[in-house]
C-alpha atoms as a printed R data frame, in Angstrom:
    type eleno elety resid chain resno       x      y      z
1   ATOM     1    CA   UNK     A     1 -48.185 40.218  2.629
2   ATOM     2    CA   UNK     A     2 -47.265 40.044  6.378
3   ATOM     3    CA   UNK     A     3 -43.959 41.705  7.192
4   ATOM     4    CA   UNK     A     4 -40.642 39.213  7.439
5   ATOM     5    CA   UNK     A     5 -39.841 38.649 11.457
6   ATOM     6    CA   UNK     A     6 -36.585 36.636 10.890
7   ATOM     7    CA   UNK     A     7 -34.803 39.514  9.442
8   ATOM     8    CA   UNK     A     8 -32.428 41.148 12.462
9   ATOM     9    CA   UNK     A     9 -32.784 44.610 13.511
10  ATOM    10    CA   UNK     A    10 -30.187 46.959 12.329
11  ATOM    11    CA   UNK     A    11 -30.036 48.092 16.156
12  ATOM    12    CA   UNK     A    12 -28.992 44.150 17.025
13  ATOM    13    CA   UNK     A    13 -25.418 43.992 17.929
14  ATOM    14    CA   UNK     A    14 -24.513 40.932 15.217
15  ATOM    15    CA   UNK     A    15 -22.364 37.636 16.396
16  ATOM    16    CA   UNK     A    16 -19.854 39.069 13.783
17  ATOM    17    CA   UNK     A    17 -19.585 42.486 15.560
18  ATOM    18    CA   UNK     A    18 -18.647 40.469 18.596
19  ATOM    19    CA   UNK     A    19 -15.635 39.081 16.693
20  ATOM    20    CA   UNK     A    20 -14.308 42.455 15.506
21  ATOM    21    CA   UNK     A    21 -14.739 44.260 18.500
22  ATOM    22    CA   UNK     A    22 -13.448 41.650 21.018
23  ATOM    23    CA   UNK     A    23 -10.379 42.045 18.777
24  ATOM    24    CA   UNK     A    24  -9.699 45.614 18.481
25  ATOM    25    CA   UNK     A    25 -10.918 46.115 22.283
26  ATOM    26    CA   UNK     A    26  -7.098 44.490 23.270
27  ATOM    27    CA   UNK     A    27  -5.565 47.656 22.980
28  ATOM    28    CA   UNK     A    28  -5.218 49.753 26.388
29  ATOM    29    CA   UNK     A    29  -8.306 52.252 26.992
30  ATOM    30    CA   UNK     A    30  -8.080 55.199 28.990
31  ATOM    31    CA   UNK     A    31 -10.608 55.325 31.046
32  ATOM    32    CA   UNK     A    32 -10.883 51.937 30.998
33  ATOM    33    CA   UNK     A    33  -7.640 51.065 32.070
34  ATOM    34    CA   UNK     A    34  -7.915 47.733 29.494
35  ATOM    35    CA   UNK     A    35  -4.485 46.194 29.336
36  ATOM    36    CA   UNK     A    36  -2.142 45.657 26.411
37  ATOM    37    CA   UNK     A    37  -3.194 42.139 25.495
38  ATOM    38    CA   UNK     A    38  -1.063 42.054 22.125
39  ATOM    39    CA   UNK     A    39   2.283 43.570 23.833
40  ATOM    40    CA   UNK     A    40   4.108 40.063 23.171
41  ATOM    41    CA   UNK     A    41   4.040 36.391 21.810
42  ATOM    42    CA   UNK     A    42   2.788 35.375 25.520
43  ATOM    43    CA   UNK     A    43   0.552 38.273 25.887
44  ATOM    44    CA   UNK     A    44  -1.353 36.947 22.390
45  ATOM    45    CA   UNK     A    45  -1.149 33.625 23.159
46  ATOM    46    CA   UNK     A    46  -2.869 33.948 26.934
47  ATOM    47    CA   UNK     A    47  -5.610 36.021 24.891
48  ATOM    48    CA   UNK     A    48  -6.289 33.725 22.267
49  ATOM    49    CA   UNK     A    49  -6.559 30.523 25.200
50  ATOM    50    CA   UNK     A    50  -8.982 33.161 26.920
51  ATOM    51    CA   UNK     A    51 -11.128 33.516 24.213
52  ATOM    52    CA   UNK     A    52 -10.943 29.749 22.942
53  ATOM    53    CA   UNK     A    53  -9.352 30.679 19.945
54  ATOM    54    CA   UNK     A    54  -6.056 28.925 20.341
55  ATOM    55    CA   UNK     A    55  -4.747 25.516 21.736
56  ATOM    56    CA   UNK     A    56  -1.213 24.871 24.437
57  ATOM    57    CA   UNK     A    57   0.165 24.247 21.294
58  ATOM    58    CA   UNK     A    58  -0.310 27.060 19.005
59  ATOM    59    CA   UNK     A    59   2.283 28.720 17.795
60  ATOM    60    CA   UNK     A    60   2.605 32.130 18.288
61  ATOM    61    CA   UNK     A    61   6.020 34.386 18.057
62  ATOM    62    CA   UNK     A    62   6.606 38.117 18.507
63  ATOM    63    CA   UNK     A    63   6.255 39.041 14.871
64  ATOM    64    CA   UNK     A    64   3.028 37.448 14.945
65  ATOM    65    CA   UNK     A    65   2.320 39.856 18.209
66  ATOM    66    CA   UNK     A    66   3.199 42.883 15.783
67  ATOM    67    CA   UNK     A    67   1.212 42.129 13.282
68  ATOM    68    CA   UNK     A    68  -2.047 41.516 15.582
69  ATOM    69    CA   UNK     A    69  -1.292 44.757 16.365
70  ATOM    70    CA   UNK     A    70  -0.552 46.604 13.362
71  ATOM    71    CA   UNK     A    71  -4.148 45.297 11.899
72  ATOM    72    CA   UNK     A    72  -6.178 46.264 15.034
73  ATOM    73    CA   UNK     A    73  -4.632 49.762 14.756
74  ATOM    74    CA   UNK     A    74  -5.589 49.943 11.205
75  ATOM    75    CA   UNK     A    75  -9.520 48.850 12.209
76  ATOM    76    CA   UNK     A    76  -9.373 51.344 15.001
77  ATOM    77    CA   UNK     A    77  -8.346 54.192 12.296
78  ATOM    78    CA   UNK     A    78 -11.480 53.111 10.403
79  ATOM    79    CA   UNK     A    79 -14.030 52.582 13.187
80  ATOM    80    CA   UNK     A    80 -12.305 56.418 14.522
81  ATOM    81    CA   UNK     A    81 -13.668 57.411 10.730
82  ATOM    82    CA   UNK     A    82 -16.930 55.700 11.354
83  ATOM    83    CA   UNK     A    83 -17.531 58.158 14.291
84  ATOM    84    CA   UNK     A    84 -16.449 61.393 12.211
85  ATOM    85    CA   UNK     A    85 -13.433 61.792 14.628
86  ATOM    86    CA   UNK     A    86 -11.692 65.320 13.532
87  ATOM    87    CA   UNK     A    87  -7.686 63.710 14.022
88  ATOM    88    CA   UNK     A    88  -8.554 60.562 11.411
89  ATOM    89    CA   UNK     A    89  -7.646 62.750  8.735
90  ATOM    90    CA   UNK     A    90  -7.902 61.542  4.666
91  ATOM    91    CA   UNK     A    91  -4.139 61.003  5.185
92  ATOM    92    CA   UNK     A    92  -4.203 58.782  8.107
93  ATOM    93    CA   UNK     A    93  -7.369 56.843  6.860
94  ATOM    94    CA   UNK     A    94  -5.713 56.380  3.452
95  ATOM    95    CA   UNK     A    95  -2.857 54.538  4.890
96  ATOM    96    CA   UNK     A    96  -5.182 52.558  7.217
97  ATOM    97    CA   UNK     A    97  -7.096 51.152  4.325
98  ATOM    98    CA   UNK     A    98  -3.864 50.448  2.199
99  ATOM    99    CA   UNK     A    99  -3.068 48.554  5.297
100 ATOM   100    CA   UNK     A   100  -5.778 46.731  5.284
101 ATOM   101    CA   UNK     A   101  -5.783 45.666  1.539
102 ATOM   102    CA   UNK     A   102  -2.247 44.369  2.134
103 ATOM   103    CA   UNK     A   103  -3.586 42.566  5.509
104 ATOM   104    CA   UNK     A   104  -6.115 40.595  3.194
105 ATOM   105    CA   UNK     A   105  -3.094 39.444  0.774
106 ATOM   106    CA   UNK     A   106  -1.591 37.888  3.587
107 ATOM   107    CA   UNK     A   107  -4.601 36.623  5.102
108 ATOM   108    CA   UNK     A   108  -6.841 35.564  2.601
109 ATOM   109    CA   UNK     A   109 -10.377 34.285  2.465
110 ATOM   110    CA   UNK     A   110 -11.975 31.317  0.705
111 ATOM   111    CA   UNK     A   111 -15.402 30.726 -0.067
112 ATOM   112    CA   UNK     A   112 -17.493 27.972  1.556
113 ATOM   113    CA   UNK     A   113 -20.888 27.411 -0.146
114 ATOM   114    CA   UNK     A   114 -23.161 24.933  1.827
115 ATOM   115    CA   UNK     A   115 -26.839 24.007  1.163
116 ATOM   116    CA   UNK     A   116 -27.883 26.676  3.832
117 ATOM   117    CA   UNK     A   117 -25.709 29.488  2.480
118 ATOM   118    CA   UNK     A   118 -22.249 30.237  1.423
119 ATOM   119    CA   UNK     A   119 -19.733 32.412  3.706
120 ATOM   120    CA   UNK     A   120 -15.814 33.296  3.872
121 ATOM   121    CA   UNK     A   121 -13.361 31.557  5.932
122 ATOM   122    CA   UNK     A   122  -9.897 31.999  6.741
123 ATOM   123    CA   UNK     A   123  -7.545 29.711  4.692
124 ATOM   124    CA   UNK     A   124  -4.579 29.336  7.435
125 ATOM   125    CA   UNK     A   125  -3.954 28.397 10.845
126 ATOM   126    CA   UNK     A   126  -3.171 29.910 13.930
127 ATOM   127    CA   UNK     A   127  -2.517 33.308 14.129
128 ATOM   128    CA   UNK     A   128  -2.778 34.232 10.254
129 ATOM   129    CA   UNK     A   129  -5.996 31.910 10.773
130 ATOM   130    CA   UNK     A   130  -6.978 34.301 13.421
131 ATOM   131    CA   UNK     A   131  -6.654 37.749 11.458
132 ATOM   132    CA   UNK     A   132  -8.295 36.381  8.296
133 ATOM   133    CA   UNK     A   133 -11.402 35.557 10.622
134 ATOM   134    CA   UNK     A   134 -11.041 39.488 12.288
135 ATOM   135    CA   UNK     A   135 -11.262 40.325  8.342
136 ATOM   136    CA   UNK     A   136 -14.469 37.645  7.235
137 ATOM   137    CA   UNK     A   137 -16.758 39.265 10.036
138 ATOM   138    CA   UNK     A   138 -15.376 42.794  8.991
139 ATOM   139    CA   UNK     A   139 -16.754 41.379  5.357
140 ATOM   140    CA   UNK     A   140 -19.594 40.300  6.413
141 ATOM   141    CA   UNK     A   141 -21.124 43.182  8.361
142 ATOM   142    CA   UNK     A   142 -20.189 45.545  5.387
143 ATOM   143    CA   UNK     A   143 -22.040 42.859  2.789
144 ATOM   144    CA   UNK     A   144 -25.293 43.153  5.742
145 ATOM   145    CA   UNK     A   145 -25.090 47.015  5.638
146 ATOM   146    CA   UNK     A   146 -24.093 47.557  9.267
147 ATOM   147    CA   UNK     A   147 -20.456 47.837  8.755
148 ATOM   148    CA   UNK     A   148 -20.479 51.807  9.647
149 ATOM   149    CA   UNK     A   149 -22.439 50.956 13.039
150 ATOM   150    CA   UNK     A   150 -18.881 50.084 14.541
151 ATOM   151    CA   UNK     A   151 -17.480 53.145 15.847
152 ATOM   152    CA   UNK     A   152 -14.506 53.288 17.822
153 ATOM   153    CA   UNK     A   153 -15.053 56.184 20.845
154 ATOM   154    CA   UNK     A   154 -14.408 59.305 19.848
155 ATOM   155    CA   UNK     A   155 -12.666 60.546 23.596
156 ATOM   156    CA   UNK     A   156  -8.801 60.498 23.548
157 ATOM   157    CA   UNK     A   157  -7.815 57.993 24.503
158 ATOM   158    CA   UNK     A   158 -10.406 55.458 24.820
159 ATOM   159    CA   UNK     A   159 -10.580 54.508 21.881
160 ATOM   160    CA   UNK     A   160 -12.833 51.860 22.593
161 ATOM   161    CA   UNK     A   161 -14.761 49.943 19.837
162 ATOM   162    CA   UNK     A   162 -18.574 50.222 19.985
163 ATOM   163    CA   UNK     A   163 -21.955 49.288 18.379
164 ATOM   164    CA   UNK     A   164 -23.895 52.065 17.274
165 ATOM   165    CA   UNK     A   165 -27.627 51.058 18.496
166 ATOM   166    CA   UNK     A   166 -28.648 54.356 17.485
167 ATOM   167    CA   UNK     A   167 -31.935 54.739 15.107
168 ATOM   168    CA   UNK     A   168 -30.288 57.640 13.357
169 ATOM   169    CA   UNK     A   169 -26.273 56.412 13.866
170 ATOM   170    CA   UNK     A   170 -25.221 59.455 15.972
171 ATOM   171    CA   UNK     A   171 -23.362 57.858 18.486
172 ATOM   172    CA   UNK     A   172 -19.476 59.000 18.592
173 ATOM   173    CA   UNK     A   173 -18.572 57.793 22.167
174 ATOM   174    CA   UNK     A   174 -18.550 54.335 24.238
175 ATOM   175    CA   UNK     A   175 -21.209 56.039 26.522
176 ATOM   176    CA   UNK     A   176 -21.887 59.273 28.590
177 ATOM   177    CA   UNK     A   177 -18.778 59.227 30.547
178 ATOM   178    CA   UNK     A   178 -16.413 59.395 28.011
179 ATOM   179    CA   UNK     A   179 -18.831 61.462 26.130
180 ATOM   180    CA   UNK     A   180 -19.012 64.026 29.141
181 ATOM   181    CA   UNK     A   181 -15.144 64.105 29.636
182 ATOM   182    CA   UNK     A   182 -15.232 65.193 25.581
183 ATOM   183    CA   UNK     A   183 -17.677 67.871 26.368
184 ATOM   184    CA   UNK     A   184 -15.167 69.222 29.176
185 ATOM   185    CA   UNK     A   185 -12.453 69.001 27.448
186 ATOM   186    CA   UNK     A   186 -13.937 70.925 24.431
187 ATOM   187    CA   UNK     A   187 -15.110 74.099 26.941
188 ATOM   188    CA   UNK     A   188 -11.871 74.020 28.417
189 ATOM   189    CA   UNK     A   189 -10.069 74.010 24.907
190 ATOM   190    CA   UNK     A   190 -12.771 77.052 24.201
191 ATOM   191    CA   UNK     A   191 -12.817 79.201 27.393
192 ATOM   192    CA   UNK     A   192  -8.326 78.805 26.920
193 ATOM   193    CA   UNK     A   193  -8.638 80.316 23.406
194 ATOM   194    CA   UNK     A   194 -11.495 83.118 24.293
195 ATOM   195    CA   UNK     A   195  -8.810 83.858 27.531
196 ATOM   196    CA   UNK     A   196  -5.856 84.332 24.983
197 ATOM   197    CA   UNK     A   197  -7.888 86.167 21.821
198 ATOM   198    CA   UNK     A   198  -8.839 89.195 25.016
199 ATOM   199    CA   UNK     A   199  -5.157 89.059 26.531
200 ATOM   200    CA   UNK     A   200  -2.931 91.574 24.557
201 ATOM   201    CA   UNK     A   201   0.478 89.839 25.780
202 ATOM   202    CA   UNK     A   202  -0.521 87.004 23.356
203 ATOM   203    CA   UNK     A   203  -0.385 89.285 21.013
């Protein structure tokens, strides 16, 4: 039997990758320099116009602002735990993924089964409309098995949510520079504590 060829590489950046990471890549990156695209109602609503996802009139207030921000803080905490980063402790993940289980109460998912397939949709509008589709794609790349191949950089601050391409999933950072200014900062962090253990007034 000849091997399957339609089957995607685990290495291919998915369509519902793109949905997840365009959304938790609004948040301002360090290096960079990405601004706040959640900070208000007008702020959201330019973003979601930009990215087709919204219409003149969609309605979109400041509490709806918040809570696009709230849940992309919670997926960053998550990807930040798909890349092993040391300051996403059991603690602050815990509370991430309670957040997330109440997210999906408030922004639930139905089922639609066609003749091709069946797959989960968002059962509001606007903005709630919006998160509930953040949390189908999030579904669906953990029901594919690729779910842990979005990382979120492990360099404070960036923060910035990536694909893992990798064959053996060892990327932690968005790409060298970041992972270069990590590097630094960890021998400076080392050669400052090696510099206090051999000076006795620290003692």
């Amino acid at each position: 039997m000849s091997p399957r060829t339609t089957d995607p590489s685990p290495l291919t950046q998915p369509p519902a990758a793109d949905v997840v990471l365009q959304f938790v890549n609004t948040h301002p990156a360090g290096p960079h320099r990405l601004p706040e695209r959640f900070g208000s109602a007008e702020d959201l609503r330019a973003w979601l116009r930009e990215q087709a996802l919204g219409r003149e009139t969609t309605h979109v207030t400041e509490a709806d602002a918040a809570s696009a921000r709230e849940l992309r803080e919670a997926l960053i905490t998550v990807l930040l735990a798909h890349s092993a980063d040391k300051d996403t402790t059991p603690g602050v993940l815990a509370e991430a993924e309670g957040y997330l289980r109440h997210a999906a109460s408030r922004y639930p998912l139905v089922t639609v089964v066609t003749a091709s397939g069946a797959s989960l949709a968002p059962a509001q509008t606007d903005v709630p409309g919006l998160l509930g589709t953040v949390l189908a794609n999030a579904t669906e790349l953990a029901q594919t098995g690729v779910w842990d191949r979005l990382r979120a950089c492990r360099h404070q601050p960036c923060h910035f949510g990536f694909f893992d391409r990798t064959r053996n999933k060892n990327a932690v950072f968005c790409g060298p520079r970041c992972g270069s200014r990590e590097s630094m900062r960890a021998y400076r962090q080392r050669k400052k504590a090696l510099a206090a253990e051999h000076d006795p007034s620290s003692k």
